[in-house]
C-alpha positions as CSV (number, residue, x, y, z in Angstrom):
1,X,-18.3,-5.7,12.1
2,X,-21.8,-4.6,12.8
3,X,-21.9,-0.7,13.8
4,X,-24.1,0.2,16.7
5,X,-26.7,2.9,16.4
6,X,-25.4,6.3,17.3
7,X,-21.5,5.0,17.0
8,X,-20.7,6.2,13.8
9,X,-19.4,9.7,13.6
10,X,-20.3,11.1,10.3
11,X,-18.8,14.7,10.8
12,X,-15.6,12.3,11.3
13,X,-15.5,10.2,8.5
14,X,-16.3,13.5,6.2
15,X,-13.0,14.9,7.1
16,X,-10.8,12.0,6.7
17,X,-12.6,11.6,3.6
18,X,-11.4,15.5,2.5
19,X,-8.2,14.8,3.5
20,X,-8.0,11.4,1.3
21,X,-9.0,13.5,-1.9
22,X,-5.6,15.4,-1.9
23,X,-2.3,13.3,-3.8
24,X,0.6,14.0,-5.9
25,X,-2.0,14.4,-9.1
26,X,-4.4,16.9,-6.8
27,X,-2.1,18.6,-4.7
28,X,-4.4,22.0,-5.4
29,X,-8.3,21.4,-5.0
30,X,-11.1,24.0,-5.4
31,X,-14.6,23.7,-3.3
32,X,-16.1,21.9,-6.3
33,X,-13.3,19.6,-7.1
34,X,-13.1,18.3,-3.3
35,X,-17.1,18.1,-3.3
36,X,-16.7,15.6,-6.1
37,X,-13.7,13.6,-5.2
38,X,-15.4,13.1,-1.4
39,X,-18.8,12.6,-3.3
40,X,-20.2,15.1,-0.6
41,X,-22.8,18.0,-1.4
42,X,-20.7,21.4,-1.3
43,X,-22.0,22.3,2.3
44,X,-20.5,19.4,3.7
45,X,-17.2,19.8,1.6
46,X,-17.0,23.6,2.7
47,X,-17.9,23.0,6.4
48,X,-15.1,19.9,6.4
49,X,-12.5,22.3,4.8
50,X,-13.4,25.6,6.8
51,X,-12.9,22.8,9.9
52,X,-9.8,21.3,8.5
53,X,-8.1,24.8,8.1
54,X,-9.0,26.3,11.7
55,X,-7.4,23.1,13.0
56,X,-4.3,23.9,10.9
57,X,-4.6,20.4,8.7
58,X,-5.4,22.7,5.5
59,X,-4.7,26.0,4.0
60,X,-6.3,28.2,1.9
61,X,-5.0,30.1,-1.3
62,X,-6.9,32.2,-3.3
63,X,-9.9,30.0,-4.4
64,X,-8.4,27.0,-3.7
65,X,-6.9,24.3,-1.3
66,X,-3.8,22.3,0.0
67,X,-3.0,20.3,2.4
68,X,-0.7,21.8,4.7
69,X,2.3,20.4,6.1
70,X,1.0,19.6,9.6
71,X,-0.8,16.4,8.0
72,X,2.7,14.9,8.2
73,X,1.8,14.7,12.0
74,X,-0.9,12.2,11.9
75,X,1.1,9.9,9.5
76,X,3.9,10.4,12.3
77,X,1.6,9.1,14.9
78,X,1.6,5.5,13.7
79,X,5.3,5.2,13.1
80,X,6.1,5.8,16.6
81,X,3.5,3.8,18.1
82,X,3.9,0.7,16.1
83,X,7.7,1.4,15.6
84,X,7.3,-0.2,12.1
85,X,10.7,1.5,10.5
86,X,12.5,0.4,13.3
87,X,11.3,-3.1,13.7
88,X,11.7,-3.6,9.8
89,X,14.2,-1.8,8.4
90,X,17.1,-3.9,9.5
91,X,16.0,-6.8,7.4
92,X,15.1,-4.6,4.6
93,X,18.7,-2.9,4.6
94,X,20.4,-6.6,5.7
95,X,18.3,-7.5,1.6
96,X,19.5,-4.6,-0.3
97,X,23.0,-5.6,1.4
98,X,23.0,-8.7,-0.6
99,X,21.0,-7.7,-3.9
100,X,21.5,-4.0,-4.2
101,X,18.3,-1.4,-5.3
102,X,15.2,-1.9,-2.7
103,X,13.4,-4.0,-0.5
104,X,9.5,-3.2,1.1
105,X,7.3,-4.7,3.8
106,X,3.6,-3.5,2.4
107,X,0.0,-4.8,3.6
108,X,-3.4,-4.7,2.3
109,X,-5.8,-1.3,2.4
110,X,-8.8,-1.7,1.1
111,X,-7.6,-2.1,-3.2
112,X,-4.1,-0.7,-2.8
113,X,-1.0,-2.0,-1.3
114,X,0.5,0.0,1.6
115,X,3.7,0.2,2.2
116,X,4.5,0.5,5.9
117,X,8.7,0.3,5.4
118,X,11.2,0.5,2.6
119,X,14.7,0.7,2.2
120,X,16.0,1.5,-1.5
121,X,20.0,2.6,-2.9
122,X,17.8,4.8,-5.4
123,X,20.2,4.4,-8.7
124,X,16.9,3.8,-11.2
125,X,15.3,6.8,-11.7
126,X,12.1,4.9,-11.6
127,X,8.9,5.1,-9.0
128,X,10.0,4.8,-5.5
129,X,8.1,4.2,-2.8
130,X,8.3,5.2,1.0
131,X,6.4,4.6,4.3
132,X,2.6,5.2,3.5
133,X,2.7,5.1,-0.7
134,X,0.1,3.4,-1.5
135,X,0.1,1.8,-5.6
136,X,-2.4,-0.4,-7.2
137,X,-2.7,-4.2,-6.1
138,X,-3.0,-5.6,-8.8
139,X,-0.4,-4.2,-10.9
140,X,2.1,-4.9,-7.8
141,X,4.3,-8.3,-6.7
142,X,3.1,-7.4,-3.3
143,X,-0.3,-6.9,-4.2
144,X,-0.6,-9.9,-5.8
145,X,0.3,-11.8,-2.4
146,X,-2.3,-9.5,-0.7
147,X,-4.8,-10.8,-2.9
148,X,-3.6,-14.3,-2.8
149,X,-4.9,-14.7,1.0
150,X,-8.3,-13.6,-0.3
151,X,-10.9,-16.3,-0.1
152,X,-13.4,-16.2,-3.6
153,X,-15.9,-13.9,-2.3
154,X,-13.4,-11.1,-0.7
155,X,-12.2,-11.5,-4.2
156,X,-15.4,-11.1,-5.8
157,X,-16.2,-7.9,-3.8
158,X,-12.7,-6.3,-5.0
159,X,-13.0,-6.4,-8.1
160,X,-16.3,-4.7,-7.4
161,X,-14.8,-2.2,-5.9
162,X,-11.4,-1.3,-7.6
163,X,-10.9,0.4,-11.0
164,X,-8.9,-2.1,-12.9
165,X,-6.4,0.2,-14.8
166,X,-4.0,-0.2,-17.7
167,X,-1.0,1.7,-16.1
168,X,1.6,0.4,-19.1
169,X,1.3,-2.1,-22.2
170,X,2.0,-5.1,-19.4
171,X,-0.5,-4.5,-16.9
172,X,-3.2,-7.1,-16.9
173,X,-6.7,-5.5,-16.2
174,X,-9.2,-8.0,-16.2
175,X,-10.5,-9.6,-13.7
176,X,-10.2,-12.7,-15.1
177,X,-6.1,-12.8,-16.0
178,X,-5.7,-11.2,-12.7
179,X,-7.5,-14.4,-10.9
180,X,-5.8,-16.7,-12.9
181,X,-2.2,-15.3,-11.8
182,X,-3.4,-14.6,-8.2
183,X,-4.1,-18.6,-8.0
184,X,-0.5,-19.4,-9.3
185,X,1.0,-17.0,-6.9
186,X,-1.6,-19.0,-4.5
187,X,0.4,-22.3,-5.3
188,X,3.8,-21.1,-5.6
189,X,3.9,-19.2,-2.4
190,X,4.9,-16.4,-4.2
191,X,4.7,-13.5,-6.9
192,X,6.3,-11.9,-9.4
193,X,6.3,-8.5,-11.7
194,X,7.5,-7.3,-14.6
195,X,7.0,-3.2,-16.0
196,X,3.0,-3.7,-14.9
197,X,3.0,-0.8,-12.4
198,X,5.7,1.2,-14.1
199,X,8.1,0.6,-16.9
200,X,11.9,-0.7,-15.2
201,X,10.4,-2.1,-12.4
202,X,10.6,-6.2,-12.0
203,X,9.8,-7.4,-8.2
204,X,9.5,-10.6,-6.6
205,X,7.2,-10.9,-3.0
206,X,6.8,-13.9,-0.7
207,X,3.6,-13.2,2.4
208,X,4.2,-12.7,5.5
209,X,2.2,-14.2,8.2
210,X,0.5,-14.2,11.9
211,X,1.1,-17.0,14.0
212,X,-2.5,-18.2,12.3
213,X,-0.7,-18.5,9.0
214,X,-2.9,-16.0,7.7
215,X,-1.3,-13.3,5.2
216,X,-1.2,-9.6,6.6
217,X,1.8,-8.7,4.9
218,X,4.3,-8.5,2.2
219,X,8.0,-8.4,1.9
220,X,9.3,-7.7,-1.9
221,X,12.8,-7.2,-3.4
222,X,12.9,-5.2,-6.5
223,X,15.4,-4.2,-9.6
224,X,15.8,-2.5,-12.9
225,X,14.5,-4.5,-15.4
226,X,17.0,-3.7,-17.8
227,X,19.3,-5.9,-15.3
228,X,17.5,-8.5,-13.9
229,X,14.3,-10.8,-14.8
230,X,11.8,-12.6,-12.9
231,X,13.5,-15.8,-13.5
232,X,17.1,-14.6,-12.1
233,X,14.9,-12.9,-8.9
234,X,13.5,-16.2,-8.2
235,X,17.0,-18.2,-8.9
236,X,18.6,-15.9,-7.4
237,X,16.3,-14.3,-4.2
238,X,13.7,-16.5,-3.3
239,X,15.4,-18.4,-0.7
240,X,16.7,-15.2,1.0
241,X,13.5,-13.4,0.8
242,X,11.8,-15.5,2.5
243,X,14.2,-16.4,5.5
244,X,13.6,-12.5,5.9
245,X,9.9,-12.9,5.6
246,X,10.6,-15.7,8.7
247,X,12.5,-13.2,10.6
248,X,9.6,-10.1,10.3
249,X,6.9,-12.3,11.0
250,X,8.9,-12.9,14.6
251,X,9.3,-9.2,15.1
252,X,5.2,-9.3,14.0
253,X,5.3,-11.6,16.7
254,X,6.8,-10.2,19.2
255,X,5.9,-6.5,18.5
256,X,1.7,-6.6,19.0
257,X,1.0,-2.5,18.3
258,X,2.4,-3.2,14.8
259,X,0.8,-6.8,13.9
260,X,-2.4,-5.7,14.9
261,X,-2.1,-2.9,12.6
262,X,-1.7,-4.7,9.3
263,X,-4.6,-6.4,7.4
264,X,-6.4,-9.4,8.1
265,X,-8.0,-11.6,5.7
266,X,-11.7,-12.2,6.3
């Protein structure tokens, strides 16, 4: 979209980018290490913080900063207005009903998969991931179905962008290997992984569409791997997975505030 003169708010987008440099690695920033991690000069970091904190979205100890819990607020803002957890977490819970462990309903943002619901049992002790966790694409059966939707020069322009990481002995980090899979998962209508975003962790995803067939969404079902392969999920899963993907995409349809919401391919 082509931004008019004068309606870009940089003091705005300064902030948000100060916010985005805390996570579970960075919990506790210093001036410096949030100038670097916003790539801002150390005025801009310092005036964004000193901003942040009067406004009660950050706190300051000693030499050094963390997000306080009031952040939690804005998060809270799009769940009730899109009602996402409500809408989605039937289906999810109606999934691990049948299979057991978990079930998410994750979209695009920018190179990571979002997830915007999940419903888990919680017997692995492996990652887990809740409303807003955000993991890799790539390494992810969702992501892959995110990517899947992408014509060749969205594609392109990812990998431009992402850093292509080897998060275990499975992950595939090359462009290349990850194209090839992304156009199988194109063909199948449908993706698997096995122990490439974490080790124990074997997923299957099917898309979920707008009523342009157009991918803005995920749904995935998810196991230990010492119990179950990708070839048993798929036996097994498929069928069911995507009669729920059929029933969310008519709560998408039905539910504007939270279709609108979700990614759209370009």
């Amino acid at each position: 979209m082509e931004e008019k003169k004068g309606e870009y708010v940089e003091g705005l987008a300064r902030g948000l980018k100060v916010l985005e440099c805390f996570d579970k690695v960075h919990a506790l920033l210093t001036l410096s290490e949030v100038s670097r991690r916003a790539d801002l000069n150390p005025a801009a970091a310092r005036r964004s913080l000193n901003t942040l904190e009067r406004l009660g979205y950050v706190r300051r100890i000693d030499r050094k900063f963390v997000l306080s819990a009031r952040v939690l607020t804005l998060g809270s803002v799009y769940l009730r207005s899109a009602n996402s957890e409500e809408l989605l977490l039937p289906e999810l819970r109606r999934l691990v009903g049948l299979f057991g462990e978990s079930a998410s309903v994750a979209t695009l943002d920018r190179q990571e998969v979002l997830y915007i619901a999940s419903y888990s049992e919680q017997r692995a002790k492996r990652m887990m991931a809740t409303a807003g966790t955000t993991f890799p694409a790539y390494a992810t059966s969702l992501g892959k179905v995110m990517l899947s939707s992408m014509g060749s020069d969205e594609l392109d322009d990812y990998y431009n962008k992402v850093n292509l990481q080897k998060l275990t002995d499975k992950t595939l980090n090359s462009p290349e290997d990850i194209s090839k899979q992304v156009a199988l998962v194109r063909e199948l209508g449908y993706a698997t992984s096995v122990d490439e975003l974490d080790y124990g962790i074997t997923s299957l995803a099917v898309p979920v569409k707008n009523s342009a067939h157009q991918t803005v969404a995920a749904i995935n079902c998810s196991a230990y791997s010492g119990r179950v392969t990708s070839e048993s999920l798929i036996e097994e899963r498929l069928e069911e997975l995507r009669v729920a993907a059929s029933r969310v995409e008519r709560v998408l349809a039905s539910h504007p505030a939270l279709m609108h919401s979700l990614y759209l391919p370009q």
